[in-house]
C-alpha positions in Angstrom: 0.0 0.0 0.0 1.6 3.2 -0.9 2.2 6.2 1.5 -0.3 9.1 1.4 1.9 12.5 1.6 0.6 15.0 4.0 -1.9 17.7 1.6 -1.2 20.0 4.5 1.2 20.1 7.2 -0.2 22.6 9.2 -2.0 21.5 12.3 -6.0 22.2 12.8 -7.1 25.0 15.8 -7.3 22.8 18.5 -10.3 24.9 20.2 -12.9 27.4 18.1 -16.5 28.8 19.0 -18.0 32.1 18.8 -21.0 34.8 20.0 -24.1 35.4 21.7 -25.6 38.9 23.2 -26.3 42.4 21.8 -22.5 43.6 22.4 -22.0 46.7 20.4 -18.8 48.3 20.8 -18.9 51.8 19.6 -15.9 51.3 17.1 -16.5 51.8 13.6 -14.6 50.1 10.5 -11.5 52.2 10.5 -11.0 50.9 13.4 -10.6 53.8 15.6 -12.7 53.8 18.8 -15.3 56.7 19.6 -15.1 56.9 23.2 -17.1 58.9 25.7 -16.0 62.0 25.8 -16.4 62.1 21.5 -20.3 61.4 22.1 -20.5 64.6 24.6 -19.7 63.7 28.3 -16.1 63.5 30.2 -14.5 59.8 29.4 -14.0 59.6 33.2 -17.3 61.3 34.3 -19.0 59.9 37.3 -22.2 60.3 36.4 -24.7 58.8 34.9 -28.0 59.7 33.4 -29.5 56.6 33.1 -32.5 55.9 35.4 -31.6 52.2 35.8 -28.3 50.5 36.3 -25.2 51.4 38.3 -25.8 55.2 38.9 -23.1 57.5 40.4 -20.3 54.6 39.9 -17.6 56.4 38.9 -14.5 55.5 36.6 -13.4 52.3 38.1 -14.6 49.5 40.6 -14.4 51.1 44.4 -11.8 47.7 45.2 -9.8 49.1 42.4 -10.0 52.6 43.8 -8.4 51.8 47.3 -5.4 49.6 45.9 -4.6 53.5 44.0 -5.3 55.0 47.5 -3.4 52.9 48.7 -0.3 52.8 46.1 -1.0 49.7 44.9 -1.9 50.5 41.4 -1.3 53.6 39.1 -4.4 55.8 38.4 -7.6 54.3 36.0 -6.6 56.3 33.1 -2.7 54.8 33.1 -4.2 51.4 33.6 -6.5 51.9 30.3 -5.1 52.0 26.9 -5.4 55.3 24.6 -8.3 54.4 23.0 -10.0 51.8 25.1 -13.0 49.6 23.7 -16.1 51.1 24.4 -18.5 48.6 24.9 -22.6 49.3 24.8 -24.5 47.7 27.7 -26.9 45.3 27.1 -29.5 46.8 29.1 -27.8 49.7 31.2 -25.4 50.9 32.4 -24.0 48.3 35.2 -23.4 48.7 38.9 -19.9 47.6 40.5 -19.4 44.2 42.9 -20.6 40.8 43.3 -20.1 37.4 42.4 -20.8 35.4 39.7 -20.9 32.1 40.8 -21.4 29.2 38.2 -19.9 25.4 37.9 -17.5 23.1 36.9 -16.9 19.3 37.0 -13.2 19.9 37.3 -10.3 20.9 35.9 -11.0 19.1 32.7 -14.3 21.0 32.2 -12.5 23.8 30.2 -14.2 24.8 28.2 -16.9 26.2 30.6 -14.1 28.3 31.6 -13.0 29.4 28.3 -16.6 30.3 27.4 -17.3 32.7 30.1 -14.0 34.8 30.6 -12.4 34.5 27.2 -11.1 37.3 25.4 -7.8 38.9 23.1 -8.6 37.8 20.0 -7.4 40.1 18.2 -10.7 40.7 16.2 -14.4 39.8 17.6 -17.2 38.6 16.0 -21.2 40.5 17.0 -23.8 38.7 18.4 -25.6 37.8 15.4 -22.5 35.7 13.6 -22.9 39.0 10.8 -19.7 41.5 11.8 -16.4 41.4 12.3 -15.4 44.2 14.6 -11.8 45.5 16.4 -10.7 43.9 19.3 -7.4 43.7 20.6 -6.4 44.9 17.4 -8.3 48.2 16.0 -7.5 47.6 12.4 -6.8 44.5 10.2 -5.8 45.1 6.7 -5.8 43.0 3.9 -3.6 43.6 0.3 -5.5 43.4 -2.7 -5.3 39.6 -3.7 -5.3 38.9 0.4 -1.3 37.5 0.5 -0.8 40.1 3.1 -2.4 41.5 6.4 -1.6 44.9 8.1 -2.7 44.7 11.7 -2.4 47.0 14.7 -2.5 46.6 18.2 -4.5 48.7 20.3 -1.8 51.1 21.9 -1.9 50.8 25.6 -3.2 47.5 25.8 -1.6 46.3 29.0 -1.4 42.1 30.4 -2.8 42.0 33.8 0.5 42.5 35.7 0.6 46.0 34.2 3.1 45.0 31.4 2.2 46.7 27.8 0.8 44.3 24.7 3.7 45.3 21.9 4.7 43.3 19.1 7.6 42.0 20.8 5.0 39.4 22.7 3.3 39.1 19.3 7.2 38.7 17.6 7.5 35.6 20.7 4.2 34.1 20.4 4.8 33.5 16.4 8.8 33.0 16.1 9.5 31.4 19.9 6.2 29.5 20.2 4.1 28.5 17.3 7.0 28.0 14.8 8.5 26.2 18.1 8.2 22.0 17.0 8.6 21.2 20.5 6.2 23.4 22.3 3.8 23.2 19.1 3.3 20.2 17.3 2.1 20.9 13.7 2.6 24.6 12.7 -0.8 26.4 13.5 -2.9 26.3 10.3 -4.7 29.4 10.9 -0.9 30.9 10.7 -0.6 29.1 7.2 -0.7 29.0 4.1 -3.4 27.1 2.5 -0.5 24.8 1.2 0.7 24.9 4.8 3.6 27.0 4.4 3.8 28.6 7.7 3.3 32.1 7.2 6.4 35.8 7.7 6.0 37.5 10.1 7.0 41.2 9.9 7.3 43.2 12.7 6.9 47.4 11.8 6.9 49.0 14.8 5.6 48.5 18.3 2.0 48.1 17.5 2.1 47.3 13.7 3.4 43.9 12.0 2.7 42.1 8.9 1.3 38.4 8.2 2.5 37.4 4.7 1.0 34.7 2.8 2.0 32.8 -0.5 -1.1 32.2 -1.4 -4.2 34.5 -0.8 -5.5 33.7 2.7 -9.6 35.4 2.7 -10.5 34.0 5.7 -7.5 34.9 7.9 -9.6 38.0 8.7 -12.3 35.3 10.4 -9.8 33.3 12.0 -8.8 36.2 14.1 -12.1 36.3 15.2 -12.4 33.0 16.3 -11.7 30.8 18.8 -7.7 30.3 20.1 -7.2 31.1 16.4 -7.2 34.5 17.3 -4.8 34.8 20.1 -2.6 33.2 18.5 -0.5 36.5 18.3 -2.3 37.9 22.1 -1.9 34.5 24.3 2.2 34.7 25.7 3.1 37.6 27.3 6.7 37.9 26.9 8.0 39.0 29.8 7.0 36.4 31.9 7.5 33.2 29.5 11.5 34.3 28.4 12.3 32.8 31.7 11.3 29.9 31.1 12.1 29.5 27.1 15.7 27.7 26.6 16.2 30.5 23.8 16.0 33.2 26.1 17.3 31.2 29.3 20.2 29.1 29.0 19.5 27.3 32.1 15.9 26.7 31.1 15.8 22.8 31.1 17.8 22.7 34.4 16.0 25.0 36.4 12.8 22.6 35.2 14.4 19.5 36.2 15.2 20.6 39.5 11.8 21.8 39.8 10.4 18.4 39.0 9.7 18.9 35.4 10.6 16.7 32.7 12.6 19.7 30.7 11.7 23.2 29.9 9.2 22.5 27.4 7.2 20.5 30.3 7.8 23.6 32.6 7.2 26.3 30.0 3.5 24.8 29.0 2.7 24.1 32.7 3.5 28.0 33.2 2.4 29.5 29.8 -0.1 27.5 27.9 -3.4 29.6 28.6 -6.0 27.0 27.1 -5.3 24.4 29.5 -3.3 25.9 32.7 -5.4 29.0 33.1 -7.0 27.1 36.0 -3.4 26.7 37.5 -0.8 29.4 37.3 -2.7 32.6 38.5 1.4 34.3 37.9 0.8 33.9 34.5 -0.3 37.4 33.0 -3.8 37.6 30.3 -5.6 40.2 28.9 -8.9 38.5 30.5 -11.6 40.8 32.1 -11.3 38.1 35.6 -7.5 36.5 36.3 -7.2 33.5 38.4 -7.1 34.2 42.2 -7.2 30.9 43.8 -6.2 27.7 41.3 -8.8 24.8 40.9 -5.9 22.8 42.3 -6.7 24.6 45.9 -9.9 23.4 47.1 -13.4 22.9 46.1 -13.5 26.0 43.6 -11.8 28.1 41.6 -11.8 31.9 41.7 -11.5 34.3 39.0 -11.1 38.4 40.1 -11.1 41.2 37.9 -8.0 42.7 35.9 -7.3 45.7 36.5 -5.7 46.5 33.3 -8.8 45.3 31.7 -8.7 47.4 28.5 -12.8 47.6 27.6 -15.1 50.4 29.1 -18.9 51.2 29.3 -20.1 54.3 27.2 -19.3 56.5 30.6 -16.3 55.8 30.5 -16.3 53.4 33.2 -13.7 50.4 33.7 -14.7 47.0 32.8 -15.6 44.7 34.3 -18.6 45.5 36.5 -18.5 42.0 38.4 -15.4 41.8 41.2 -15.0 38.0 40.8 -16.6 34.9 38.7 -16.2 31.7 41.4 -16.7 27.8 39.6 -17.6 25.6 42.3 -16.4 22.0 42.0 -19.4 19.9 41.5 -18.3 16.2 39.7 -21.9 14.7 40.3 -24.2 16.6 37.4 -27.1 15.8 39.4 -26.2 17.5 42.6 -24.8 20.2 40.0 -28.4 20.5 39.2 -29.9 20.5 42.9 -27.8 23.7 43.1 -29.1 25.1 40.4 -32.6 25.0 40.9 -32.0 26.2 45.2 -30.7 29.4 43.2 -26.9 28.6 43.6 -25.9 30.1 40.3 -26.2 33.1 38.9 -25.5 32.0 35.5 -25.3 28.3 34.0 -26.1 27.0 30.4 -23.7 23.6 30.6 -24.2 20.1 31.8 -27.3 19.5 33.4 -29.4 21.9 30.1 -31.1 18.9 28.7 -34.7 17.9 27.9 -34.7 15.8 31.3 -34.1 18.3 33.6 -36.1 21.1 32.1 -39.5 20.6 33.7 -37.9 20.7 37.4 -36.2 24.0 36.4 -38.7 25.6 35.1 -41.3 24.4 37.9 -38.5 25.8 40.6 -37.8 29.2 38.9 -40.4 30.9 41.6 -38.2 29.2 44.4 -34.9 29.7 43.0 -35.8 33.4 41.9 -33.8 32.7 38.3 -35.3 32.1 34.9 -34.9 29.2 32.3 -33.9 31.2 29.2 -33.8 29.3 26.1 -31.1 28.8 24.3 -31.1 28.6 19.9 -29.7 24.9 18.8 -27.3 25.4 16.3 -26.7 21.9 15.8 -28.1 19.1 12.8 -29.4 17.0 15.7 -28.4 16.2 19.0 -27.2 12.9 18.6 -25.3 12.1 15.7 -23.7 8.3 15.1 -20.9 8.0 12.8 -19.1 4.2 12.4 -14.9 4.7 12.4 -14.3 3.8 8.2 -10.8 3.8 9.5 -11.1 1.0 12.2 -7.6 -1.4 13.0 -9.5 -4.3 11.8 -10.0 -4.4 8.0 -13.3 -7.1 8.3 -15.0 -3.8 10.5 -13.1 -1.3 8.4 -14.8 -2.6 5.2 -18.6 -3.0 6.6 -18.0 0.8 8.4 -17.6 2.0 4.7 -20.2 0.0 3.3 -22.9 2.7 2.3 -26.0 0.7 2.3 -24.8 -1.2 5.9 -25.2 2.5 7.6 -28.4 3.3 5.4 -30.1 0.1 6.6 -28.7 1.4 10.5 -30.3 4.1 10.1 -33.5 3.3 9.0 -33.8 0.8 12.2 -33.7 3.6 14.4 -36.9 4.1 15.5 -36.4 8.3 16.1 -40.0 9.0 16.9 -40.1 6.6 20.3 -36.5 8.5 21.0 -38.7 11.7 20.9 -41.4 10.6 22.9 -39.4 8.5 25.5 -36.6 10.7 25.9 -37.0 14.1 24.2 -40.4 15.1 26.0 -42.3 14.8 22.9 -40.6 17.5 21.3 -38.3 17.8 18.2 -37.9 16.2 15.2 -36.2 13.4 13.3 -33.3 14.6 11.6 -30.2 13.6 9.6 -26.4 15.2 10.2 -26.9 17.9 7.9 -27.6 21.6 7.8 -30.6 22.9 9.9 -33.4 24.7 8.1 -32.3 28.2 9.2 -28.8 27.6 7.5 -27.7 28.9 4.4 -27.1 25.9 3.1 -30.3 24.0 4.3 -30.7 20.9 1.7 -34.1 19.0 2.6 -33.3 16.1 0.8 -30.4 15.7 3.0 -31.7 16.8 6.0 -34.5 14.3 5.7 -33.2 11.3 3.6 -33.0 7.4 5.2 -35.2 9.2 8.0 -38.1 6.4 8.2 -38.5 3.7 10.7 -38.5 0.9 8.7 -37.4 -2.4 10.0 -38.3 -4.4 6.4 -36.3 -2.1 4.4 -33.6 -1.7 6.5 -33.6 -6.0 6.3 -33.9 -6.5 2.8 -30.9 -3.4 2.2 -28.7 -5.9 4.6 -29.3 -8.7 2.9 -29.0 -7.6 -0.3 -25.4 -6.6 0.8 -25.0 -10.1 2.0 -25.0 -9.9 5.6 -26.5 -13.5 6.4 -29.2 -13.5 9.6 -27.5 -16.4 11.9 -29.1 -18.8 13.8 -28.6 -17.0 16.9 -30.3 -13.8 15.6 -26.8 -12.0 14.6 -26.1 -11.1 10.8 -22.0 -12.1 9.7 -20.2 -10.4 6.6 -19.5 -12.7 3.8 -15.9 -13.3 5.5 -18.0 -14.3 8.9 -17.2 -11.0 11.2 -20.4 -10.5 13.4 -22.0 -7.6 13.3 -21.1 -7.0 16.8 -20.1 -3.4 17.6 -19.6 -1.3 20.5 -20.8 1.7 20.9 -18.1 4.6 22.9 -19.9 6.6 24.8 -18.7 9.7 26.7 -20.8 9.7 29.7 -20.3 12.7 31.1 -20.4 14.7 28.3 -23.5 17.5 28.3 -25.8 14.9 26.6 -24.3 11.8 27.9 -27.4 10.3 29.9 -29.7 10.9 27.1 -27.0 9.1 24.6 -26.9 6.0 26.8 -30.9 6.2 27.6 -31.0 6.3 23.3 -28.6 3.5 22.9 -30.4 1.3 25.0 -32.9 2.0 23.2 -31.6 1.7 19.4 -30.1 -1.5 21.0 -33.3 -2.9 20.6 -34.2 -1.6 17.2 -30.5 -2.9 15.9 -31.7 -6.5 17.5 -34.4 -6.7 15.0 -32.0 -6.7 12.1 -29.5 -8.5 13.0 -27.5 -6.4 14.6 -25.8 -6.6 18.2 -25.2 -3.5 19.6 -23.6 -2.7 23.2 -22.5 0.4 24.8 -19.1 1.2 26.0 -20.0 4.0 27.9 -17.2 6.0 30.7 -15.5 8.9 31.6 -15.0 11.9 28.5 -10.7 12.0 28.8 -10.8 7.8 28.4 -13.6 8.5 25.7 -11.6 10.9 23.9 -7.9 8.9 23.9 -10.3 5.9 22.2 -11.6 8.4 19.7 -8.3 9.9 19.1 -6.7 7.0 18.7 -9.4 5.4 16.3 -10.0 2.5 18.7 -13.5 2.0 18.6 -16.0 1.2 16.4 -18.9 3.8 16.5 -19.6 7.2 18.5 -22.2 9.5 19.0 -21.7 13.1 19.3 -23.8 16.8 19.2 -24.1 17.5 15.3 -22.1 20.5 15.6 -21.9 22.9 12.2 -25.6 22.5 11.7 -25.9 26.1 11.7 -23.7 29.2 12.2 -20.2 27.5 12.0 -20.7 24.7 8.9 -18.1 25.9 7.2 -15.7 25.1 10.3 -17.0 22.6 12.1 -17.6 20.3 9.4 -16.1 16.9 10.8 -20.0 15.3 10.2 -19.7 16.2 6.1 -15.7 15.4 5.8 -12.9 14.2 6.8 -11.4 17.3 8.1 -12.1 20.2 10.9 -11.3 21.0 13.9 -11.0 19.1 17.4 -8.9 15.6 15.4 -11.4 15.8 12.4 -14.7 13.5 11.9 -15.3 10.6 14.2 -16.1 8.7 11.1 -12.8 8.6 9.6 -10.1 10.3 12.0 -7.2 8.8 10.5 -8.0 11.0 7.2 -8.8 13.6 8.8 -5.1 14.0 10.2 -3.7 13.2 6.8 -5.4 16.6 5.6 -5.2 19.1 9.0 -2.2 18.3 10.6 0.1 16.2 7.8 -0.2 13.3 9.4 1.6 10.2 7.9 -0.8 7.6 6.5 -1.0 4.7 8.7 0.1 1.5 6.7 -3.0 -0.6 8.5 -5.6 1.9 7.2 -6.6 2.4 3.7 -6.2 5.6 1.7 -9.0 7.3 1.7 -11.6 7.0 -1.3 -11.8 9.6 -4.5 -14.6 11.4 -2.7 -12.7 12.1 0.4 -10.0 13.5 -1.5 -12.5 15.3 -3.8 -13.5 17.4 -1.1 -10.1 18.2 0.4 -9.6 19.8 -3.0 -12.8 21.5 -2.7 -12.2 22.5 1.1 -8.6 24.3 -0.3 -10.3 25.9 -2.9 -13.2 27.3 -0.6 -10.4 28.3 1.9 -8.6 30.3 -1.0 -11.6 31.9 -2.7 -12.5 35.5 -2.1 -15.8 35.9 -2.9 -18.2 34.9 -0.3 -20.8 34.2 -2.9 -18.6 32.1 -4.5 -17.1 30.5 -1.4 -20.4 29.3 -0.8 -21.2 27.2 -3.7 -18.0 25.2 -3.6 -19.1 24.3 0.4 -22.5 23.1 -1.2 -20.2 20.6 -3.4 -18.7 19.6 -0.6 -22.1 19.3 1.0 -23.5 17.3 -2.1 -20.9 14.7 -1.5 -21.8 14.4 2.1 -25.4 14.1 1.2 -24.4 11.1 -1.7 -21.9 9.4 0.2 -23.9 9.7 3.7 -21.1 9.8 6.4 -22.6 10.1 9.1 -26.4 9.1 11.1 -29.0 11.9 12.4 -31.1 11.3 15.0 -32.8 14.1 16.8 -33.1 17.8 16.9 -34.6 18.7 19.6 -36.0 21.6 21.7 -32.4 23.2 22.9 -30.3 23.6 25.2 -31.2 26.7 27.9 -29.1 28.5 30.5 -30.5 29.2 34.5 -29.9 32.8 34.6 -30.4 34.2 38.6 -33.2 37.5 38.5 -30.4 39.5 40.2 -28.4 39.4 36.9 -28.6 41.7 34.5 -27.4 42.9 31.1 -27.0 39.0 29.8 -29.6 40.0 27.0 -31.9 36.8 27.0 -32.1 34.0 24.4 -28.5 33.5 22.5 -27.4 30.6 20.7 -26.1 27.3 21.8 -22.8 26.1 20.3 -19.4 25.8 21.0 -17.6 28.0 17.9 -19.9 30.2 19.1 -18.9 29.6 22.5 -21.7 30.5 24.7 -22.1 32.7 26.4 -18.8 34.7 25.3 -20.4 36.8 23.1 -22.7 38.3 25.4 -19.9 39.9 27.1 -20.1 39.3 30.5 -17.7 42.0 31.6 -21.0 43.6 31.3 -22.9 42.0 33.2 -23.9 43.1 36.4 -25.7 42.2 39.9 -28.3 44.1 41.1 -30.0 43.0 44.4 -33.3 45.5 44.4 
């Protein structure tokens, strides 16, 4: 079997998402910021004409105000940069102080963290998925054929430790860490070309550098608006990670070992990797509204308190954010996570626990609790999606995983209208893994093809295919494998109980074929190695890029995308994201696979949006032919427990993790008020 060559050597963004709240920072496309004082008042007034909200609060939060009393800290207006972001309440103008006390099941469960307090991309997307707006950076220029990007920083922009943002931390983040093979493996692809040449970096002055290309890059703009693709450049504050960096430090990898570290790579991304030792290292200097106070490590939460160099301010002028700390209890147990939730424990919460089955008691205990269930928009095809591994170790599975009409007849022996009225409250709708209705690219066909319950037909399909019905009730390939398969399960994933409660059920349905289905259900981290690692034989997941991100979450419709690629073949999915040498004990992948890798490079390349969207529909079309993955149900939604006393959150938002709810509501806005 010959050796596939990598397509692309640059590695996949390991984490994306994206909005959710009317945020509108008063900053128009030029990129310069219009701030208080330019719509009539003094940018560090102290009053306030509004008749609701925070009233006479002044220019910073009073605990910030006695630590400049006291010396501690240097005045608000050195702390702020020139032109800070003005951001536009969601309601009114907010009040200082409080709490905001939400969740976590532990230290693994980042990316609850990551959605709440994220920020420094360098651009941000609005609310309703439609803008692209300054951030960290006020302006982001593209050339002509888009080869080359202009960007500036914000000037003043300062890390939480009162350090300035320059380009010399953009200069380390690109050149000492990303282009570094042993503290990045893969060169970031949203720092590549499409071909995967990693990108030059040109540094003009403090606040200005240049991104070159060798290709045109269109979407580079997006990528800075998304996800850790975006602070990429904003994420390693130089100051503090040359110490440990064997380039800057000579005795780097000493000083590790005799700290108990394996070398100074080990120490470096213990100290410096902000997506997964945020939790950890509260030395370690962000441009986060809340820094870390007191490490999950400590005891039974963690604590997050505000940054006083927090560069974002209301339209008065006033120093975000408005809350002093955000506090994630340590709750392992969903279900006492839940009996917290509805005794009015959290002030905000939209993750584990949100499901059909737990809806009812939260809505009937909103009186008691004194919170409301808010609703929250599904983004995904359905909530359950099934995909087979086509790249399984053993060839006999490997070749009945890619038979097309074995998962057609699988999927019409799912009986998805009992799943509703069992387990989804009588509420939603069959549905395949494909675009919802309100996406652009909504194909009905698609959405709604191999749908029906249909026991006979899925039969007759199987043994047309030649999987003989045994004596003992189990079908065998014609080389006598059993259609025997285990089903991995993460079971503490947000919709693991109803996955299991399904499987049980489709177990049953499966049975009546000739199939013999079990479930392999445990924890998400012993989930995700098997997944990674291709050692399984079918998952379920959400049907994520069903609407809003289909064009980058689109591991259900290829092989490709973010987070290792699609479940149904992860092995070619590594082949195209992150170069990955084809494995000699898995086949190369078919015509249509690499069909739409051309396609996807081509889409990636392309200028016009228009245009950019018909060659996703082709890669769509092949999905819909080939039929990669099984739909089950989309349901009602997910839906967030938001306490009374909280305002400014801005109600219903969508649920989805590019979109990373509830980010985009901007919760450095967000405010308690107790009347």
């Amino acid at each position: 079997m010959s050796t596939q060559q990598p397509r692309n050597p640059s590695q996949r963004s390991a984490l994306q998402w994206h909005p959710a709240l009317t945020r509108r920072s008063l900053v128009p496309a030029s990129g310069a910021a219009i701030t208080a004082s330019a719509a009539g008042c003094s940018f560090f007034s102290t009053e306030n004409d509004s008749a609701e909200g925070g009233g006479d609060k002044g220019p910073e939060a009073p605990m910030l105000a006695e630590r400049v009393e006291a010396g501690d800290l240097p005045p608000v207006e050195e702390r702020l940069p020139k032109e800070p972001l003005v951001i536009t309440p969601a309601e009114s103008s907010g009040a200082y102080g409080g709490t905001w006390t939400t969740a976590v099941t532990g230290a693994a469960d980042g990316p609850w963290l990551w959605r709440t307090i994220n920020d420094g991309h360098l651009l941000e997307r609005s609310r309703d998925w439609t803008e692209i707006r300054p951030n960290i950076a006020v302006s982001l220029e593209p050339n002509a054929d888009a080869t080359e990007f202009t960007i500036v920083l914000r000037e003043g922009v300062k890390w939480s430790d009162g350090e300035p943002l320059t380009t010399a931390d953009v200069e380390f983040a690109f050149v000492n860490v990303a282009s570094n093979p042993e503290l990045t493996q893969g060169f970031p692809s949203e720092l590549a070309s499409i071909d995967g040449t990693p990108a030059e970096l040109e540094i003009v002055d403090d606040y200005t550098f240049i991104v070159r290309f060798n290709s045109p890059k269109p979407l580079f703009r997006d990528d800075m608006a998304a996800g850790t693709s975006g602070q990429r450049f904003t994420m390693y504050p130089r100051h503090y990670l040359e110490q440990f960096h064997l380039d800057f430090n000579p005795n780097a990898d000493q000083e590790a070992i005799d700290e108990g570290f394996d070398g100074w790579v080990a120490r470096f991304t213990s100290k410096g990797n902000l997506w997964n030792f945020m939790w950890e290292n509260p030395d370690l200097p962000t441009l986060l509204p809340w820094i870390c106070k007191k490490p999950i490590s400590d005891a039974d939460y963690a604590l997050f308190e505000r940054n006083p160099y927090y560069w974002k301010v209301d339209e008065e002028g006033s120093q975000l954010p408005y809350l002093d700390e955000v506090r994630y209890n340590i709750i392992a147990d969903v279900e006492t996570m839940f009996a917290h939730a509805i005794n009015g424990d959290y002030d905000f919460h939209s993750r584990h626990f949100n499901d059909n089955a737990h809806r009812a008691d939260a809505v009937d205990n909103e009186g008691n609790g004194d919170y409301t269930v808010v609703d929250l928009e599904s983004t995904y095809s359905s909530d359950m999606n099934l995909a087979f591994n086509m790249n399984h170790q053993n060839p006999a599975l490997r070749a009945i995983f890619k038979d097309k009409q074995f998962r057609i007849a699988m999927s019409h022996a799912i009986n998805r209208q009992e799943l509703i009225d069992v387990l989804w409250n009588r509420v939603g709708e069959p549905a395949q893994a494909a675009p919802r209705p309100e996406s652009r690219f909504y194909d009905e066909a698609f959405d709604t093809q191999y749908l029906e319950y249909d026991p006979d037909t899925a039969n007759q399909i199987l043994d047309d295919a030649g999987y003989a019905l045994g004596a003992d009730g189990v079908r065998t390939a014609a080389d006598g494998t059993r259609l025997e398969f285990t089903a991995a399960v993460a079971d503490d994933a947000l919709l693991g109980t109803i996955w299991i409660n399904a499987l049980d059920m489709i177990v049953d349905t499966w049975a009546e074929v000739g199939v013999q289905l079990h479930i392999g259900s445990q924890p998400r981290e012993n989930w995700q190695v098997l997944v990674n690692e291709s050692d399984f034989d079918l998952t379920v997941w959400t049907g994520d890029g069903g609407n809003i991100d289909e064009t980058t979450s689109v591991y259900w419709y290829m092989a490709a995308g973010p987070g290792g690629g699609a479940f149904f073949g992860r092995q070619w999915s590594e082949l195209y994201t992150s170069g990955a040498t084809q494995d000699p004990l898995v086949e190369e992948p078919p015509a249509f696979i690499t069909e739409q890798w051309d396609l996807y490079d081509q889409f990636k390349a392309e200028p016009d949006e228009a245009a950019r969207d018909e060659i996703f529909k082709q890669i769509l079309a092949i999905a819909k032919e080939e039929f990669l993955a099984i739909g089950t149900v989309r349901g009602q939604g997910a839906w967030a427990v938001v306490a009374n006393r909280l305002k400014n959150t801005g109600g219903a938002m969508p649920e989805n993790p590019t979109y990373g709810t509830p980010g985009p509501a901007a919760p450095e806005q967000w405010y308690i008020d107790e009347n």
